[in-house]
PyMOL CGO cylinders between C-alpha atoms (Angstrom):
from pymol import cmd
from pymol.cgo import CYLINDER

trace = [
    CYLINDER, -137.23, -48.55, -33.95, -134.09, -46.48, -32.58, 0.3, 1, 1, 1, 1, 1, 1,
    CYLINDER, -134.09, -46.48, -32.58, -134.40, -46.02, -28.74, 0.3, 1, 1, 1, 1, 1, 1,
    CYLINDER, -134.40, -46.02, -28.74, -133.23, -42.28, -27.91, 0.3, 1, 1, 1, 1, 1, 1,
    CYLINDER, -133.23, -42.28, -27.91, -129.93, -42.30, -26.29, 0.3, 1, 1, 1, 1, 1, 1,
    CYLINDER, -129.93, -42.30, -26.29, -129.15, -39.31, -23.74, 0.3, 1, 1, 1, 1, 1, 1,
    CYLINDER, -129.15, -39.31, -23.74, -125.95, -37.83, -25.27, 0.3, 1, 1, 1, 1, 1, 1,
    CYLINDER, -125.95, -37.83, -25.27, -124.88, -36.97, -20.89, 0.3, 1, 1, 1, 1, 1, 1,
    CYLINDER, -124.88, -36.97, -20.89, -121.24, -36.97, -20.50, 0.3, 1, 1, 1, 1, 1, 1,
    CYLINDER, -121.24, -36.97, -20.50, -117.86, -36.55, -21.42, 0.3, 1, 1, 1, 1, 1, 1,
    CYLINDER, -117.86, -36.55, -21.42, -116.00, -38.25, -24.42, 0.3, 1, 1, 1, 1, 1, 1,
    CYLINDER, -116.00, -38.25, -24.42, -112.51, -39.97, -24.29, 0.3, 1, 1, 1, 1, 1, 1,
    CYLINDER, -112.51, -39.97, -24.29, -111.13, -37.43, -25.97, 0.3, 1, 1, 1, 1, 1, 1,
    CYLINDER, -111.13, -37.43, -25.97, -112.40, -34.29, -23.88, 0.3, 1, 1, 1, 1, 1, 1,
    CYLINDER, -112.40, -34.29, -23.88, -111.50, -35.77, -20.93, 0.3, 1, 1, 1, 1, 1, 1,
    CYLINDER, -111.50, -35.77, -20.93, -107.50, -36.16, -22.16, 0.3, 1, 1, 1, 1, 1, 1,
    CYLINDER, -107.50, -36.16, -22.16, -107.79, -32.69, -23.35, 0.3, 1, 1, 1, 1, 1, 1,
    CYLINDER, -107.79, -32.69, -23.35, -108.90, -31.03, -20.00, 0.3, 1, 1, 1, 1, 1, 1,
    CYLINDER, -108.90, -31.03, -20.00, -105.98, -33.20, -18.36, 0.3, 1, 1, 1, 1, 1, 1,
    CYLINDER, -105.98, -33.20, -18.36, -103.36, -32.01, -20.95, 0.3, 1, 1, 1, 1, 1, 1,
    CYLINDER, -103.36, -32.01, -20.95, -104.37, -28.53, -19.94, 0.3, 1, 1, 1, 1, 1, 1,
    CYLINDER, -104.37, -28.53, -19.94, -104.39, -29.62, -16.31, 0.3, 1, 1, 1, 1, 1, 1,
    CYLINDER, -104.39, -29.62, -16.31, -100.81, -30.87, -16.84, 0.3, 1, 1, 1, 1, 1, 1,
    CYLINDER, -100.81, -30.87, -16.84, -99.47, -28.07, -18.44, 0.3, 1, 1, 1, 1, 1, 1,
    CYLINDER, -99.47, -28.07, -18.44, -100.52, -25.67, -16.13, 0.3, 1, 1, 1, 1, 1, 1,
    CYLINDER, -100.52, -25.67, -16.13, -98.80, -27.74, -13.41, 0.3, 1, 1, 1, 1, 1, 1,
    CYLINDER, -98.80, -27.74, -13.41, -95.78, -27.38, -15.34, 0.3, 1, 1, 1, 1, 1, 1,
    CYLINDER, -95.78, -27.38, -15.34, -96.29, -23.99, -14.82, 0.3, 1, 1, 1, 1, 1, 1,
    CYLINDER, -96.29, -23.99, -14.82, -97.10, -23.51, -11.93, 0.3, 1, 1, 1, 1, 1, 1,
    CYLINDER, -97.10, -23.51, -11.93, -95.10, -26.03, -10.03, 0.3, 1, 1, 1, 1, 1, 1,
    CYLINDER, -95.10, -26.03, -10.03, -91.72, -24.70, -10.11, 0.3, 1, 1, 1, 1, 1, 1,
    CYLINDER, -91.72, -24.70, -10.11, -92.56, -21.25, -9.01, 0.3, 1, 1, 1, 1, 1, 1,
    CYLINDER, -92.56, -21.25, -9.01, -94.18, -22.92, -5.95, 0.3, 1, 1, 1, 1, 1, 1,
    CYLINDER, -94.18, -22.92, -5.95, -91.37, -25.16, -5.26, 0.3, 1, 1, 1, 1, 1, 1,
    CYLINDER, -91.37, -25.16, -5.26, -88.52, -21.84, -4.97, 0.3, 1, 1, 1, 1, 1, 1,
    CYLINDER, -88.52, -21.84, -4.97, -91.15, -20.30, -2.87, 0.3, 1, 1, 1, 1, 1, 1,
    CYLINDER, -91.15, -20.30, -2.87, -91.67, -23.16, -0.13, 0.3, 1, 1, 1, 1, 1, 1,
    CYLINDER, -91.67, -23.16, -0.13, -87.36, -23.55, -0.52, 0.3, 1, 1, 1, 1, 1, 1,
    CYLINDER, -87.36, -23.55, -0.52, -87.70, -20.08, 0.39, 0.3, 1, 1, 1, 1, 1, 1,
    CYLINDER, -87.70, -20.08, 0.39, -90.00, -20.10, 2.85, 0.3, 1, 1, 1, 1, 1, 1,
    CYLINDER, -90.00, -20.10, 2.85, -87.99, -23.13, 4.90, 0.3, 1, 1, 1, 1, 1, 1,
    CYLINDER, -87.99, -23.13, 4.90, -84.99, -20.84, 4.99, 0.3, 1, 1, 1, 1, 1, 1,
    CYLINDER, -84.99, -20.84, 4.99, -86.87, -17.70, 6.95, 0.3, 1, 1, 1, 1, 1, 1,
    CYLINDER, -86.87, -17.70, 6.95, -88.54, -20.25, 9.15, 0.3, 1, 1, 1, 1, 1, 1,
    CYLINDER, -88.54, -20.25, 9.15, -84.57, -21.78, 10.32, 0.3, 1, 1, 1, 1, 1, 1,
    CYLINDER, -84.57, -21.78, 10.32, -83.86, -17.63, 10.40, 0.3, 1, 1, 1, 1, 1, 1,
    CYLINDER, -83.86, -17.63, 10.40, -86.45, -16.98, 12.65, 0.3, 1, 1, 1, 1, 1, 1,
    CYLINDER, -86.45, -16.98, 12.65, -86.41, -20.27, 14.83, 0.3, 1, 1, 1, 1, 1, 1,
    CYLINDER, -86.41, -20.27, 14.83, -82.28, -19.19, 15.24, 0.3, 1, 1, 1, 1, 1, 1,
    CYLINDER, -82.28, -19.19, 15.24, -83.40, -15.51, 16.14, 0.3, 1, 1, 1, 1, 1, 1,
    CYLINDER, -83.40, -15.51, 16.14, -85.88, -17.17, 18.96, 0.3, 1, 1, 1, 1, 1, 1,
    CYLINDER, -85.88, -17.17, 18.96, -82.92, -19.97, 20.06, 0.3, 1, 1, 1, 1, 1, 1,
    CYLINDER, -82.92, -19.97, 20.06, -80.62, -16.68, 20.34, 0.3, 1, 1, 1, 1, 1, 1,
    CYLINDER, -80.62, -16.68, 20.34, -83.20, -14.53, 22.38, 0.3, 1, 1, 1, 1, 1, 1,
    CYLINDER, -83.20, -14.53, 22.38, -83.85, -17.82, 24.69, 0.3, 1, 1, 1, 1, 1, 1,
    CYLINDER, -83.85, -17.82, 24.69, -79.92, -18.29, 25.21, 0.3, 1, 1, 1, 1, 1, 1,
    CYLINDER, -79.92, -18.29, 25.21, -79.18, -14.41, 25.83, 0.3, 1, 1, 1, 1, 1, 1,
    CYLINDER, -79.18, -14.41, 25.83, -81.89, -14.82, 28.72, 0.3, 1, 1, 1, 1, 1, 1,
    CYLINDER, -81.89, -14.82, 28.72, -80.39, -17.96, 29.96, 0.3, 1, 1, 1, 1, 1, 1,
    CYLINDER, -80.39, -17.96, 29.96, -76.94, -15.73, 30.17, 0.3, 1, 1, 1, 1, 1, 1,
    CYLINDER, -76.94, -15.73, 30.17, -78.47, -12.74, 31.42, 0.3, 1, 1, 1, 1, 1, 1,
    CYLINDER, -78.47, -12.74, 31.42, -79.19, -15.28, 34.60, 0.3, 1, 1, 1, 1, 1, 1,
    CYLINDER, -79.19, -15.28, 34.60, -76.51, -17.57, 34.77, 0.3, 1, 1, 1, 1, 1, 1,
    CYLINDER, -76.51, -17.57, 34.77, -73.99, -15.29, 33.27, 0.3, 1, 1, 1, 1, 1, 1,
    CYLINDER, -73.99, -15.29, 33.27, -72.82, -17.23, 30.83, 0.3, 1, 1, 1, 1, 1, 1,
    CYLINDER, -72.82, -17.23, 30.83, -73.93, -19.12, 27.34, 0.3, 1, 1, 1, 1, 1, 1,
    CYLINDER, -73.93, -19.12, 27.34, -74.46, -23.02, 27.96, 0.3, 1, 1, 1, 1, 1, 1,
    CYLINDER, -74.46, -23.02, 27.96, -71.71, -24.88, 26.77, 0.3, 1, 1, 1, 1, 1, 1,
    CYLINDER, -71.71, -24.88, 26.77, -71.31, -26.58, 23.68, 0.3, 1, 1, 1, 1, 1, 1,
    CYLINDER, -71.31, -26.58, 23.68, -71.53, -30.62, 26.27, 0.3, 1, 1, 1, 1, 1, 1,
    CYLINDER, -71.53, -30.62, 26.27, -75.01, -29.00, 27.59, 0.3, 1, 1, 1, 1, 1, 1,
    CYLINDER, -75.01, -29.00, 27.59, -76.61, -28.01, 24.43, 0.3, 1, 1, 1, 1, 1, 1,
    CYLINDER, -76.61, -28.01, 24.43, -79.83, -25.83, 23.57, 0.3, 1, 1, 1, 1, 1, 1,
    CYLINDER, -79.83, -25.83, 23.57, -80.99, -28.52, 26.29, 0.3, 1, 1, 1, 1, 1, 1,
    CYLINDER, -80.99, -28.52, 26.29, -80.15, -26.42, 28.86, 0.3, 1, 1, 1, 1, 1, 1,
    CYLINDER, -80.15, -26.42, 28.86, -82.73, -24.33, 27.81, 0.3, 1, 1, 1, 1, 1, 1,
    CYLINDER, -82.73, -24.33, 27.81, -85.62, -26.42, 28.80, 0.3, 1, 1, 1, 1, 1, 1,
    CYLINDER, -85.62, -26.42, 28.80, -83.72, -28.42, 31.89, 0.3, 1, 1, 1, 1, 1, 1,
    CYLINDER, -83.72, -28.42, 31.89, -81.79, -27.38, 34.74, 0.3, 1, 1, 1, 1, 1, 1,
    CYLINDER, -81.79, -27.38, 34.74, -78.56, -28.26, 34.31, 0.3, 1, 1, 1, 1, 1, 1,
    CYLINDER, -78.56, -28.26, 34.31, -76.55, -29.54, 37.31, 0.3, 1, 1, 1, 1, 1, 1,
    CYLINDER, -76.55, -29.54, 37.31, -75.35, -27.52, 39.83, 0.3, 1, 1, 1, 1, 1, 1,
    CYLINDER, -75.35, -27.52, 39.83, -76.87, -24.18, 38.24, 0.3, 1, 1, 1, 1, 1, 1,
    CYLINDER, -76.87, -24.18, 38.24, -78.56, -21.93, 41.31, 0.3, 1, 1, 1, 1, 1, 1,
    CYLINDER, -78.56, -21.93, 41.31, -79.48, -18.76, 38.67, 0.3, 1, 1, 1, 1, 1, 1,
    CYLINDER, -79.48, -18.76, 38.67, -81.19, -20.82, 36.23, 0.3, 1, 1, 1, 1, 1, 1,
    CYLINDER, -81.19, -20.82, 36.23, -84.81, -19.41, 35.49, 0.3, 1, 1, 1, 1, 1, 1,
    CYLINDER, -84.81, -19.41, 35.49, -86.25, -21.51, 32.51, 0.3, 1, 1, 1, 1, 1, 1,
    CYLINDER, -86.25, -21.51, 32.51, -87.30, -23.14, 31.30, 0.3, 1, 1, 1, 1, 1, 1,
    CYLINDER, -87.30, -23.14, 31.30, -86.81, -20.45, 28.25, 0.3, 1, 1, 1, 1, 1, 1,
    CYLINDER, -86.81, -20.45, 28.25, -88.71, -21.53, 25.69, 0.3, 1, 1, 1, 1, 1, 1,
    CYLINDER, -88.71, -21.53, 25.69, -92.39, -21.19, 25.66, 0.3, 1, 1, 1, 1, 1, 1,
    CYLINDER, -92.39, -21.19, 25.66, -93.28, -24.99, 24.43, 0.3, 1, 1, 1, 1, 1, 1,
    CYLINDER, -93.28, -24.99, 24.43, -90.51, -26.40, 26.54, 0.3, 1, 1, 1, 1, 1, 1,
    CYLINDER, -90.51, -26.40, 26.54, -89.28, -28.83, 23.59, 0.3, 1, 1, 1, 1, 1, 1,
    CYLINDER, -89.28, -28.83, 23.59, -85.94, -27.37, 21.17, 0.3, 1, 1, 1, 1, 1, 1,
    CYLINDER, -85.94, -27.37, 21.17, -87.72, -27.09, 17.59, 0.3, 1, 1, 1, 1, 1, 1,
    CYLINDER, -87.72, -27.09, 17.59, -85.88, -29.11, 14.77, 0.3, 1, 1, 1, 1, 1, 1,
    CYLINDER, -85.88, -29.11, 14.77, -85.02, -26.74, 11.23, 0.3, 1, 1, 1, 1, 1, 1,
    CYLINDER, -85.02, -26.74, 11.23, -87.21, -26.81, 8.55, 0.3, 1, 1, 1, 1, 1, 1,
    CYLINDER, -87.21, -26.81, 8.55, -85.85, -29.96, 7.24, 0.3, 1, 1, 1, 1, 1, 1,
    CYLINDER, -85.85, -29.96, 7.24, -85.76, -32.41, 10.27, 0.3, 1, 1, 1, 1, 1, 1,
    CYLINDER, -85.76, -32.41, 10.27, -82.22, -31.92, 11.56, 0.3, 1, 1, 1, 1, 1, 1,
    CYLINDER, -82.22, -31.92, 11.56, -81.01, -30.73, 14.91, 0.3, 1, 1, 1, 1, 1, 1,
    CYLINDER, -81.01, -30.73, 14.91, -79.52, -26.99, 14.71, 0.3, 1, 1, 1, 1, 1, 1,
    CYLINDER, -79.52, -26.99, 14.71, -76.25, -26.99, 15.55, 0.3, 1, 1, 1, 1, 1, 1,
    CYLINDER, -76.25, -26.99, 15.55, -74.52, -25.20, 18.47, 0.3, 1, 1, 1, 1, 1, 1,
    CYLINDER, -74.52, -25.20, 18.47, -71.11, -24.38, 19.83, 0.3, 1, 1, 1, 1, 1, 1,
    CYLINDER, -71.11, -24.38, 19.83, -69.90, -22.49, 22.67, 0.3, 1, 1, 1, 1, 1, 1,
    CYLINDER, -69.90, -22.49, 22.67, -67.75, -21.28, 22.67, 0.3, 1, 1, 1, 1, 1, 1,
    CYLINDER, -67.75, -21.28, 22.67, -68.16, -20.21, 18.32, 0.3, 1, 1, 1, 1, 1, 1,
    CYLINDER, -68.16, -20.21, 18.32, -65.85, -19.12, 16.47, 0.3, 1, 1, 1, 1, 1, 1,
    CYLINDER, -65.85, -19.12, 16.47, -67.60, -16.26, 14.99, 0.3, 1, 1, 1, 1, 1, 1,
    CYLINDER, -67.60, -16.26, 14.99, -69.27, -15.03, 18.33, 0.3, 1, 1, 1, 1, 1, 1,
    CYLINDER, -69.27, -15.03, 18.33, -69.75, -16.14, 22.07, 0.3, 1, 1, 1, 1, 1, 1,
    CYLINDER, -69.75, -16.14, 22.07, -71.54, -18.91, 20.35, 0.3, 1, 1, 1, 1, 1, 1,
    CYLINDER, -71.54, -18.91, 20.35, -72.57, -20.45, 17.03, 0.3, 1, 1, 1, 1, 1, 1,
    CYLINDER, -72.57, -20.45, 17.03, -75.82, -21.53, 16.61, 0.3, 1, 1, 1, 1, 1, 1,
    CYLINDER, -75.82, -21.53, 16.61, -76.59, -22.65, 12.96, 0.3, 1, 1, 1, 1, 1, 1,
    CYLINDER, -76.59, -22.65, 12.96, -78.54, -25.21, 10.48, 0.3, 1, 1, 1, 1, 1, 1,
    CYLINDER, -78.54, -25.21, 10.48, -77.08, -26.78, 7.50, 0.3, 1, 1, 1, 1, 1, 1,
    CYLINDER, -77.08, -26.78, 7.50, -79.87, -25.81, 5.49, 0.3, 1, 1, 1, 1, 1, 1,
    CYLINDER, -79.87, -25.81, 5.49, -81.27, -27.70, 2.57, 0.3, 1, 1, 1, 1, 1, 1,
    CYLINDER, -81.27, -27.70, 2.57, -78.69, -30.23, 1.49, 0.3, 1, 1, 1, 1, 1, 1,
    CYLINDER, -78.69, -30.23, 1.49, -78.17, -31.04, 5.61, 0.3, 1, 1, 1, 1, 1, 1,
    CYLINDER, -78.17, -31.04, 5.61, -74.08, -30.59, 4.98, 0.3, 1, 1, 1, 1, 1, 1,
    CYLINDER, -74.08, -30.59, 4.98, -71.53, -27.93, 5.74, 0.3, 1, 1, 1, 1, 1, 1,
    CYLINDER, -71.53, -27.93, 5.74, -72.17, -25.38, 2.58, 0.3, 1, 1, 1, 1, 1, 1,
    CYLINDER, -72.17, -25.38, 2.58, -73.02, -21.59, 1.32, 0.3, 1, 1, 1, 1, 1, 1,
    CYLINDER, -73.02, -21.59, 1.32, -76.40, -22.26, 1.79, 0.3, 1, 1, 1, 1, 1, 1,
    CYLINDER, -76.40, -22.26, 1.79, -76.20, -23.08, 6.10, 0.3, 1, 1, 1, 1, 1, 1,
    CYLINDER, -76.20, -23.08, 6.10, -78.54, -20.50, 7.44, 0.3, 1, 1, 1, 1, 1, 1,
    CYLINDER, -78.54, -20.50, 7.44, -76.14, -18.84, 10.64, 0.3, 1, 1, 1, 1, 1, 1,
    CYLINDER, -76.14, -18.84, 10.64, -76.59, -17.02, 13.72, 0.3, 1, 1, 1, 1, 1, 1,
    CYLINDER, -76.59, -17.02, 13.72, -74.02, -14.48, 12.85, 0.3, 1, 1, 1, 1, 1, 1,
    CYLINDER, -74.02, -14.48, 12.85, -75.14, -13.23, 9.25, 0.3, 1, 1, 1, 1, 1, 1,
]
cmd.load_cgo(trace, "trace")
């Protein structure tokens, strides 16, 4: 005699059907999320260079002038020496946030497009079109 068999399960074949769907959709999808989170990075280093340039107006508003380009964004957070007016620290967290792709923002005082530049090399983390500025 023939013992029933429960026919429970997936075959082979239906299984590498649903993941050929599964990969095509990815192939869909993927790219469109990819230009949106490229997208995203670049209004996050906009945003964090808007805060850095509302911290170092403060900063000059009590020392009366921009820290130089030797003391860094660091003299945001620290006192630097011999400076009776400074009131920071003047950032909240107390610690100068790194751009959206791991690298130090860059900043000069004096600029050459302002009192100071303050600016991130964007994406490819090298001079380019695509740096994300302070004065644009």
């Amino acid at each position: 005699m023939f013992l029933k068999r429960n026919k429970k399960g997936f075959t082979l074949i239906e299984l590498l059907i649903v993941l050929v769907i599964i990969g095509l959709l990815a192939s869909l999808v993927g790219p469109r999320l990819f230009g949106k989170i490229k997208k995203a990075k670049i209004k996050t280093a906009e945003a964090q260079i808007n805060l850095l340039g509302s911290a170092l107006d403060e900063y000059f508003l009590d020392v009366g002038q921009y820290p130089t380009t030797e003391m860094g964004l660091n003299a945001l957070i620290e006192r630097p020496e011999g400076l009776e007016n400074w009131d920071g620290p003047y950032l909240k967290k107390k610690v100068i946030p790194k751009d959206p792709w791991g690298k130090d923002y860059q900043y000069k005082c004096p600029g050459e497009h302002g009192d100071y530049d303050l600016f991130s090399y964007g994406p490819d983390g090298q001079p380019s079109s695509d740096d994300i500025t302070s004065w644009k």
